[in-house]
PDB file of N, CA, C and O in Angstrom, chain B, residues numbered from 101:
ATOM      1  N   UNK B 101      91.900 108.972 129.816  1.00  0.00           N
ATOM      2  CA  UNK B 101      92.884 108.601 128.798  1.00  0.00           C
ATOM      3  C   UNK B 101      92.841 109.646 127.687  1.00  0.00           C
ATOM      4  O   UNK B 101      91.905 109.784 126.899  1.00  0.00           O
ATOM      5  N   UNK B 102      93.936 110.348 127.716  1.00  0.00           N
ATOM      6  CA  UNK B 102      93.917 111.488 126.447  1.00  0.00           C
ATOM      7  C   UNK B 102      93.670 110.399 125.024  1.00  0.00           C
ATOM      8  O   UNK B 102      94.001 109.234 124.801  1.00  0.00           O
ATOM      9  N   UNK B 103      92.723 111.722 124.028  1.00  0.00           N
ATOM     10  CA  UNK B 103      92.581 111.109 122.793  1.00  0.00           C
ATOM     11  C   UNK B 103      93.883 111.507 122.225  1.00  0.00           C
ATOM     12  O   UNK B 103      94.702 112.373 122.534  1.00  0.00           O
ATOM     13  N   UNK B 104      93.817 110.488 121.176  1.00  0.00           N
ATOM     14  CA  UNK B 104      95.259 110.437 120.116  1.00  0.00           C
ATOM     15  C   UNK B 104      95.192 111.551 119.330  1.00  0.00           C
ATOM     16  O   UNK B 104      94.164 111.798 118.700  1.00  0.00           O
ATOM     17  N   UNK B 105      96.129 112.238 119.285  1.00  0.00           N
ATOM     18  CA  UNK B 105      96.366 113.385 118.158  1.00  0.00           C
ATOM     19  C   UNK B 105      96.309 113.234 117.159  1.00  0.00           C
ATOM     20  O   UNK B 105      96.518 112.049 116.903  1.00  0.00           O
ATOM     21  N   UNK B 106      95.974 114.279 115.641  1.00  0.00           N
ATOM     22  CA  UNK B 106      95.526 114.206 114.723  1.00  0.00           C
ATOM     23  C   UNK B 106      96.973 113.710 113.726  1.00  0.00           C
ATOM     24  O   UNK B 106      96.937 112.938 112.768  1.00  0.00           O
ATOM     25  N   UNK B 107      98.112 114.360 114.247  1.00  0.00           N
ATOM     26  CA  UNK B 107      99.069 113.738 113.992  1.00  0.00           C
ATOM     27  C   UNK B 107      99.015 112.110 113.961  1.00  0.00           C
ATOM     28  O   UNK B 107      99.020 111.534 112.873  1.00  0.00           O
ATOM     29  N   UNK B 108      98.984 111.653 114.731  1.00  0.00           N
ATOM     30  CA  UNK B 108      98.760 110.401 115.217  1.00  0.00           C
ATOM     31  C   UNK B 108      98.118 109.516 114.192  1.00  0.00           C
ATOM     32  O   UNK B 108      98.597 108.626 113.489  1.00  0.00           O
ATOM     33  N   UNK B 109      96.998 109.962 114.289  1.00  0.00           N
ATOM     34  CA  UNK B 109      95.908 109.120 113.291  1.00  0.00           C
ATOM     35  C   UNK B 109      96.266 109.691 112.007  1.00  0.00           C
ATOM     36  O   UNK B 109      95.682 108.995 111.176  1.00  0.00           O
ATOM     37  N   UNK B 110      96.775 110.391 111.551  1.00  0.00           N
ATOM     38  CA  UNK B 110      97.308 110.376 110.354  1.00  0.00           C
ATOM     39  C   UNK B 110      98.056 109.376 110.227  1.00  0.00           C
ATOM     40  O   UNK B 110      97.750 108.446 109.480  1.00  0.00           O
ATOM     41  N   UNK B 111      99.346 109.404 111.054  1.00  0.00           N
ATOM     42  CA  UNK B 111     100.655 108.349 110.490  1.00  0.00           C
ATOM     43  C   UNK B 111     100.405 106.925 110.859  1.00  0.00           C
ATOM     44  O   UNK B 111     101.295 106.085 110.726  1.00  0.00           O
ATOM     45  N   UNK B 112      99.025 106.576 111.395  1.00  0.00           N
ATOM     46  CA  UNK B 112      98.549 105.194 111.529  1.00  0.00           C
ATOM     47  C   UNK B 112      98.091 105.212 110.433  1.00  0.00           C
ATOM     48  O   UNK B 112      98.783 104.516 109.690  1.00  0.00           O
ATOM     49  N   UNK B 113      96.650 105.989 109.567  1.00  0.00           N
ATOM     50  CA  UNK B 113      96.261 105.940 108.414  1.00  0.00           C
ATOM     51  C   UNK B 113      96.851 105.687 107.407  1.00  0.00           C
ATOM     52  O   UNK B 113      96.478 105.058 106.416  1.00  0.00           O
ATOM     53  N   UNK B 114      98.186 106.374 107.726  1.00  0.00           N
ATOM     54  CA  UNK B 114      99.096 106.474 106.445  1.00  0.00           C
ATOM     55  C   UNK B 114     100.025 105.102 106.407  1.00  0.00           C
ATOM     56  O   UNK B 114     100.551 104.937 105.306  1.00  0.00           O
ATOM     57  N   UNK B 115     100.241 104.383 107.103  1.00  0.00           N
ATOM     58  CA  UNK B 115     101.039 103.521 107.444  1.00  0.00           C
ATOM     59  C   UNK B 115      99.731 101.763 107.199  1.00  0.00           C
ATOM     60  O   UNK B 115      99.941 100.631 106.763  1.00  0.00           O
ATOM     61  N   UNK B 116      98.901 102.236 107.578  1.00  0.00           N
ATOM     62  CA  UNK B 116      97.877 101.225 107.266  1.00  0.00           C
ATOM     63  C   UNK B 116      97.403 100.910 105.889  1.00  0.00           C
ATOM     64  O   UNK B 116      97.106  99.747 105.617  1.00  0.00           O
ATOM     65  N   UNK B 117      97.303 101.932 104.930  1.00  0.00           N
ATOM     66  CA  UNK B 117      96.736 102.533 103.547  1.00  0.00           C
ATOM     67  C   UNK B 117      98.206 101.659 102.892  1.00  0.00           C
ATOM     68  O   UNK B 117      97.913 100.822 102.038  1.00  0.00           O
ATOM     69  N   UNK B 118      99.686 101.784 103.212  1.00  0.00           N
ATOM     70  CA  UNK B 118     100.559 101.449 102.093  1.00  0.00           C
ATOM     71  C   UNK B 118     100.439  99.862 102.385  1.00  0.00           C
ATOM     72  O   UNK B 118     100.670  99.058 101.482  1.00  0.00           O
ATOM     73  N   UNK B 119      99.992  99.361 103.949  1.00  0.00           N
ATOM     74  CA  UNK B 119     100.123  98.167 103.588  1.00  0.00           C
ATOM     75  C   UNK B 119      99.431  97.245 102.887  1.00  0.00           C
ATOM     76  O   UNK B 119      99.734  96.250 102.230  1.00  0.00           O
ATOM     77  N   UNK B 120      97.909  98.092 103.327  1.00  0.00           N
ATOM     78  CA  UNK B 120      96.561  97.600 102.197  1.00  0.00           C
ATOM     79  C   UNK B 120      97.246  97.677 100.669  1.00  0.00           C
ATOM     80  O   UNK B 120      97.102  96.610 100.073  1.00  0.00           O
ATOM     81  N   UNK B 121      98.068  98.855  99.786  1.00  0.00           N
ATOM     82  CA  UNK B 121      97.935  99.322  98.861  1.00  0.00           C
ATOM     83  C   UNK B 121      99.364  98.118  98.609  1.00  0.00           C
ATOM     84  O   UNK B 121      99.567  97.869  97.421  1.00  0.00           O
ATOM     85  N   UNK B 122     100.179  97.498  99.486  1.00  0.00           N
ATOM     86  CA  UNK B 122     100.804  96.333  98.956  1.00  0.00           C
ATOM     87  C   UNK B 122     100.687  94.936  99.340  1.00  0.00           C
ATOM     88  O   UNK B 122     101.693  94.228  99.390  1.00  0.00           O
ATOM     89  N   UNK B 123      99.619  94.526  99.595  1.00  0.00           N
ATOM     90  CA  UNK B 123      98.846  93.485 100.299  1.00  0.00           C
ATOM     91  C   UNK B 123      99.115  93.193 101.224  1.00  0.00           C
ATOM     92  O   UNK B 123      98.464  92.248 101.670  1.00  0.00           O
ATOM     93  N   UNK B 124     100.082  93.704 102.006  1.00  0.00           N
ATOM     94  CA  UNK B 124     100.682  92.998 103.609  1.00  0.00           C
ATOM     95  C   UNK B 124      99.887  92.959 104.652  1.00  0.00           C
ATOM     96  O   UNK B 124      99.136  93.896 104.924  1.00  0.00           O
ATOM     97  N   UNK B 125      99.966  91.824 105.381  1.00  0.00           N
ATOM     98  CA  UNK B 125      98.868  91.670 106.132  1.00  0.00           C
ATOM     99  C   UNK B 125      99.997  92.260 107.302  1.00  0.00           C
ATOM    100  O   UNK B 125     101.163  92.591 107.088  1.00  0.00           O
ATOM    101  N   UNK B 126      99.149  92.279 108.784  1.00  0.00           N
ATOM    102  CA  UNK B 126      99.726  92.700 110.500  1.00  0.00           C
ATOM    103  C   UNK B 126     100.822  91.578 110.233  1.00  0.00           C
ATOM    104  O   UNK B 126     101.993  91.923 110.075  1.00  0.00           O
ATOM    105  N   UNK B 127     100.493  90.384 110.187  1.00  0.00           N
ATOM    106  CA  UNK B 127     101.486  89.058 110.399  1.00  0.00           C
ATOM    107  C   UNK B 127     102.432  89.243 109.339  1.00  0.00           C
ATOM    108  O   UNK B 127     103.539  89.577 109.762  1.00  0.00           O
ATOM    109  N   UNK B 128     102.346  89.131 108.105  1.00  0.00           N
ATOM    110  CA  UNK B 128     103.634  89.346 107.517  1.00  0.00           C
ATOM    111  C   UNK B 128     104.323  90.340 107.815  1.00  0.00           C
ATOM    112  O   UNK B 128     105.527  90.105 107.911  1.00  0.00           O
ATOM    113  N   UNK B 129     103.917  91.635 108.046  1.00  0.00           N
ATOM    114  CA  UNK B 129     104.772  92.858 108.331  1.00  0.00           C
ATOM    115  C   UNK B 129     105.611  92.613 109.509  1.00  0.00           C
ATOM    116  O   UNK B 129     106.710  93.132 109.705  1.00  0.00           O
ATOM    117  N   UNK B 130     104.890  91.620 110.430  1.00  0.00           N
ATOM    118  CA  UNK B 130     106.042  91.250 112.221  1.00  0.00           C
ATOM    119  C   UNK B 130     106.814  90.757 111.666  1.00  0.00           C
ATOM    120  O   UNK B 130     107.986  91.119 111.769  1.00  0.00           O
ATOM    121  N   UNK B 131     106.367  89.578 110.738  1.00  0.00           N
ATOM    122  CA  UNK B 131     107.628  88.700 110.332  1.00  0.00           C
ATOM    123  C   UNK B 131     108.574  89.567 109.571  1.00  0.00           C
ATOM    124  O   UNK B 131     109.739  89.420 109.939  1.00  0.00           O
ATOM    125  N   UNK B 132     108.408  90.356 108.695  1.00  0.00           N
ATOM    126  CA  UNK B 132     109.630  91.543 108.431  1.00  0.00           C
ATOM    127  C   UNK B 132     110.050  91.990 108.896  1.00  0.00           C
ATOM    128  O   UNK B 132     111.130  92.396 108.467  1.00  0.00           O
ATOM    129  N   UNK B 133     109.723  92.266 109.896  1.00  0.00           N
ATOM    130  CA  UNK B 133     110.137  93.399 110.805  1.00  0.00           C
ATOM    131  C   UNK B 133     110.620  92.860 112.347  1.00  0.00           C
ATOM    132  O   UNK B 133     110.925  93.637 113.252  1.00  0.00           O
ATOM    133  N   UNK B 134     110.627  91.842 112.429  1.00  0.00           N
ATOM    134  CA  UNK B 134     111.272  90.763 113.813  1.00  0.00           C
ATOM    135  C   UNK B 134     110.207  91.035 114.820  1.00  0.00           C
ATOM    136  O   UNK B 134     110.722  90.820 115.917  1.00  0.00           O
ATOM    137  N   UNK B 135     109.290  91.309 114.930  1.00  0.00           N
ATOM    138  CA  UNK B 135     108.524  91.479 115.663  1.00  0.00           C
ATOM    139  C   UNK B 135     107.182  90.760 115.786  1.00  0.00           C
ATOM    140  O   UNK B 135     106.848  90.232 114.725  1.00  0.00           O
ATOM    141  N   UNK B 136     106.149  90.563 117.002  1.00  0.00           N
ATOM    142  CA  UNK B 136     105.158  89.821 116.562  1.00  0.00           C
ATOM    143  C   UNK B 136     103.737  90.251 116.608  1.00  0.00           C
ATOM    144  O   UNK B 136     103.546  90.690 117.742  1.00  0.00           O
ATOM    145  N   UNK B 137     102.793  90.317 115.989  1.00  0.00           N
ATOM    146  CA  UNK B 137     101.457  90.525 115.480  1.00  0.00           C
ATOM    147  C   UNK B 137     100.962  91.397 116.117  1.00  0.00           C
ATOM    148  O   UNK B 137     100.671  92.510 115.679  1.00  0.00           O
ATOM    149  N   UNK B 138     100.733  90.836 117.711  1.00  0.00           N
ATOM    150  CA  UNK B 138      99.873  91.701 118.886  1.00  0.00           C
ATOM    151  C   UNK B 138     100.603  93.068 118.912  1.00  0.00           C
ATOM    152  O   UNK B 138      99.998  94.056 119.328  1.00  0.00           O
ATOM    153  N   UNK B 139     101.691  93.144 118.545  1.00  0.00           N
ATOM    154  CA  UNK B 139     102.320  94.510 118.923  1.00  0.00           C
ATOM    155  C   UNK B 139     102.576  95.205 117.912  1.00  0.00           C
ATOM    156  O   UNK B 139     103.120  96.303 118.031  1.00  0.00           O
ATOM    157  N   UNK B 140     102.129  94.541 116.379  1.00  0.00           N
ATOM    158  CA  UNK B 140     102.269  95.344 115.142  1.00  0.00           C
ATOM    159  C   UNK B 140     100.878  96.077 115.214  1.00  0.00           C
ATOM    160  O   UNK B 140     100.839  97.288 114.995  1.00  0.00           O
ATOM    161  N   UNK B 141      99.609  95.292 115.551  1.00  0.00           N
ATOM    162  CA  UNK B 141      98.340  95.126 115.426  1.00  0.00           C
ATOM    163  C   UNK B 141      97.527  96.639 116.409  1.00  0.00           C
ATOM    164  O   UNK B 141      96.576  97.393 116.203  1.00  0.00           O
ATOM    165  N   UNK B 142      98.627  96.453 117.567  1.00  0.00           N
ATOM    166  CA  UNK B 142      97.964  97.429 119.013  1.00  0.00           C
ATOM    167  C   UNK B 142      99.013  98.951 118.601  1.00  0.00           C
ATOM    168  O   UNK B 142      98.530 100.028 118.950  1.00  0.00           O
ATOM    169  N   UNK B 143     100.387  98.969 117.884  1.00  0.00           N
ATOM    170  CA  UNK B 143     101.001 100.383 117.283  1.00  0.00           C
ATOM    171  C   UNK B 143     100.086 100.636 116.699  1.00  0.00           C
ATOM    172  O   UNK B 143      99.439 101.558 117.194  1.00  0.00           O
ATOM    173  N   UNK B 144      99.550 100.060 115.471  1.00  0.00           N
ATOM    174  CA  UNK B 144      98.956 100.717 114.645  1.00  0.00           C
ATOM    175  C   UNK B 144      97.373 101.211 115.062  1.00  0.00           C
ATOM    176  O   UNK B 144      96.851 102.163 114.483  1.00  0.00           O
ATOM    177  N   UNK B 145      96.834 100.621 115.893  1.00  0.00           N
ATOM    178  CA  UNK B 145      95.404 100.890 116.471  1.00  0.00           C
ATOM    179  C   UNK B 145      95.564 102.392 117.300  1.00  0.00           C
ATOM    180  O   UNK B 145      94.989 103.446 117.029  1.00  0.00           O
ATOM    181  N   UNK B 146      96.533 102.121 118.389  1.00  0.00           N
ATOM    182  CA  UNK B 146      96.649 103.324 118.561  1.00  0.00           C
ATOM    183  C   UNK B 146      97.829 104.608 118.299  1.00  0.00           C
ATOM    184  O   UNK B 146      97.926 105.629 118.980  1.00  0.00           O
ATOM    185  N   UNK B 147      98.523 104.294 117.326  1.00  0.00           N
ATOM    186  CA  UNK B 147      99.153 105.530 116.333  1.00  0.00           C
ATOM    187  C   UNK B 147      99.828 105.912 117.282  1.00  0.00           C
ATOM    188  O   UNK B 147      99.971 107.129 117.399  1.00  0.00           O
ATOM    189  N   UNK B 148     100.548 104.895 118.399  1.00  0.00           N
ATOM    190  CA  UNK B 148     101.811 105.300 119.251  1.00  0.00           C
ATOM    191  C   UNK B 148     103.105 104.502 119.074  1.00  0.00           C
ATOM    192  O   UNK B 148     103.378 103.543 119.795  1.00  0.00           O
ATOM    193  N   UNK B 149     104.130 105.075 117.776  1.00  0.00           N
ATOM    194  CA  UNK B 149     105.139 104.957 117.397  1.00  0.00           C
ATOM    195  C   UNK B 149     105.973 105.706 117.120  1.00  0.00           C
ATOM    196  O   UNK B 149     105.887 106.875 117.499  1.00  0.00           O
ATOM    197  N   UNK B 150     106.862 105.336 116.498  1.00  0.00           N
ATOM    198  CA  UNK B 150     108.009 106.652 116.233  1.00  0.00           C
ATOM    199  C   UNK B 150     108.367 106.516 114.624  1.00  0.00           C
ATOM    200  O   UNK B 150     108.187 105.558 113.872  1.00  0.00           O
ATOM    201  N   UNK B 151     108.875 107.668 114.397  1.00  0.00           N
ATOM    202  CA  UNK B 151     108.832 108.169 112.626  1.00  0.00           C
ATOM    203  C   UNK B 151     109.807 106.999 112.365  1.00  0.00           C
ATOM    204  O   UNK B 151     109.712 106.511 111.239  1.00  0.00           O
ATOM    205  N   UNK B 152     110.702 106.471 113.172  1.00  0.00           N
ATOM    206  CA  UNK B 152     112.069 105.336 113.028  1.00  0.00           C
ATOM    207  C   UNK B 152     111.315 104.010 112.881  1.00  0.00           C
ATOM    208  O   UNK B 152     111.845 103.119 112.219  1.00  0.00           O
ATOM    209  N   UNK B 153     109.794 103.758 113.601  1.00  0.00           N
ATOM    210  CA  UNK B 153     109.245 102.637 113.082  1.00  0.00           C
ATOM    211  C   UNK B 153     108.371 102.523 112.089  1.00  0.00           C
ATOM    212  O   UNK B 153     108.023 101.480 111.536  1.00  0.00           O
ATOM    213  N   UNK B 154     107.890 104.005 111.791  1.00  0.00           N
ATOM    214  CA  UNK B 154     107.654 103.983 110.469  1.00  0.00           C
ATOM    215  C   UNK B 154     108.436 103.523 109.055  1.00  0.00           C
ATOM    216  O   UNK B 154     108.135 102.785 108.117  1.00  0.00           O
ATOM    217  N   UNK B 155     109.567 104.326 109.391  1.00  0.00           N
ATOM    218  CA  UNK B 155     110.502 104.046 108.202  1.00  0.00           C
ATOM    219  C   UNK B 155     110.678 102.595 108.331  1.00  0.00           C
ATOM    220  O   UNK B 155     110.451 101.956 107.303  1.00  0.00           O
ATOM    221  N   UNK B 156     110.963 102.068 109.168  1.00  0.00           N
ATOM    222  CA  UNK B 156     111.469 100.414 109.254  1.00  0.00           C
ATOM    223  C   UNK B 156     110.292  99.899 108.251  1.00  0.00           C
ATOM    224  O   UNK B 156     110.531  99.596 107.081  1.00  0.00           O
ATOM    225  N   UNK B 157     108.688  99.816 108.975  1.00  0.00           N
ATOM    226  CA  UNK B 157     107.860  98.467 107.944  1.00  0.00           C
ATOM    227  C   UNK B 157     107.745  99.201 106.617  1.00  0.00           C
ATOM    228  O   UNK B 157     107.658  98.502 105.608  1.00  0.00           O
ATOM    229  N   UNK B 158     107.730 100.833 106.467  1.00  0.00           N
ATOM    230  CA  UNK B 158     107.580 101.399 104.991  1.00  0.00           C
ATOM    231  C   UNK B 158     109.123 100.722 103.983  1.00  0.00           C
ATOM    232  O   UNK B 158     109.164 100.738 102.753  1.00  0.00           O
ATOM    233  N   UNK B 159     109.914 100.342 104.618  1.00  0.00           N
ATOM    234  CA  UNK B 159     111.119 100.196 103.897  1.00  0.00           C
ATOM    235  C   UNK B 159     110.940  98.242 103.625  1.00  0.00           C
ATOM    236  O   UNK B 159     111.424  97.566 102.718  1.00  0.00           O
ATOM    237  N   UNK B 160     110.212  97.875 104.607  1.00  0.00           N
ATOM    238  CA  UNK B 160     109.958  96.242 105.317  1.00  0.00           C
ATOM    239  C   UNK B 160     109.464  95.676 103.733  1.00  0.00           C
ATOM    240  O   UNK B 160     109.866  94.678 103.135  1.00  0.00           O
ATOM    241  N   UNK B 161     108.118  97.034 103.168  1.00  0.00           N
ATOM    242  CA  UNK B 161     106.738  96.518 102.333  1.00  0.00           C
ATOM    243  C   UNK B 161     107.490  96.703 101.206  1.00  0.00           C
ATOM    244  O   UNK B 161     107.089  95.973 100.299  1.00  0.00           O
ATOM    245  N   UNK B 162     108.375  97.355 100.917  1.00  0.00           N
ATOM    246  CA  UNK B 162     109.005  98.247  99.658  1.00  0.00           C
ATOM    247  C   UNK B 162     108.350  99.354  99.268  1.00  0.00           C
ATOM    248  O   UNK B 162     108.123  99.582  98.080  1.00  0.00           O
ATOM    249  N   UNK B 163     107.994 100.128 100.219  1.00  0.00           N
ATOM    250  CA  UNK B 163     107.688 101.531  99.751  1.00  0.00           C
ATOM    251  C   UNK B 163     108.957 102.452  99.514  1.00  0.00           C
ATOM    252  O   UNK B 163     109.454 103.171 100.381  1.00  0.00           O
ATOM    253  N   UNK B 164     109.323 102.344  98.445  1.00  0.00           N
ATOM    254  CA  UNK B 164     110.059 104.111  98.347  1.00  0.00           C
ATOM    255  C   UNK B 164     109.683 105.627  97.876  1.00  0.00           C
ATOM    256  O   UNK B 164     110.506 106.532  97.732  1.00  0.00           O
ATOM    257  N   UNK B 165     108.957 105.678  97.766  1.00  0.00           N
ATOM    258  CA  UNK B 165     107.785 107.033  97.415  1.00  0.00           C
ATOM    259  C   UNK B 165     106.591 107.232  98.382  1.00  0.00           C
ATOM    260  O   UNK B 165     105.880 106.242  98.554  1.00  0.00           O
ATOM    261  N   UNK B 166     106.278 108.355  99.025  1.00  0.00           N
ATOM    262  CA  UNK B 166     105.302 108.173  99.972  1.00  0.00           C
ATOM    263  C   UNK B 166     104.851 109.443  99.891  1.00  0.00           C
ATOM    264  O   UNK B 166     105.421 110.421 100.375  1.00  0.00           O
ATOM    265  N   UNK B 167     103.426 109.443  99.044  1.00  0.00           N
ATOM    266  CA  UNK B 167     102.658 110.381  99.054  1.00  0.00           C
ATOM    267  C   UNK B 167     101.760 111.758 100.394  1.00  0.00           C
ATOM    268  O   UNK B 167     100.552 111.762 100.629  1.00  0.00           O
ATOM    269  N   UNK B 168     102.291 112.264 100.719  1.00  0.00           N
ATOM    270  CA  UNK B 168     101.485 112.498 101.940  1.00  0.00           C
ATOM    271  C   UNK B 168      99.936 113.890 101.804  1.00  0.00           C
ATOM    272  O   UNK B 168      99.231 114.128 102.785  1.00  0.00           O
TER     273      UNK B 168
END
């Protein structure tokens, strides 16, 4: 099983960090986002998504500024 790219674990890090930094838990973010837990929970573990589902829960939490 190839390891995840550094890319990768960045935009999980980065995507994990805004939800800590606006209290959202895995479960509230599905419920924003129409989706459910196990599959918010297993994207973000292994940092296989797309920049389009990024933007969705960053827009979900109310992030509009995103430090990188």
């Amino acid at each position: 099983m190839p390891n995840q790219s550094d890319w990768e674990v960045k935009a999980a890090n980065i995507l994990k960090a805004e939800l800590k930094r606006q209290g959202v838990t895995y479960a509230q973010l599905a419920e924003l986002i129409g989706d459910k837990e196990p599959n918010v929970r297993n994207k973000l573990s292994r940092g296989k998504f797309s920049a389009a589902y990024m933007l969705q829960c960053l827009e979900a939490i109310g992030v509009n500024d995103l430090r990188i």
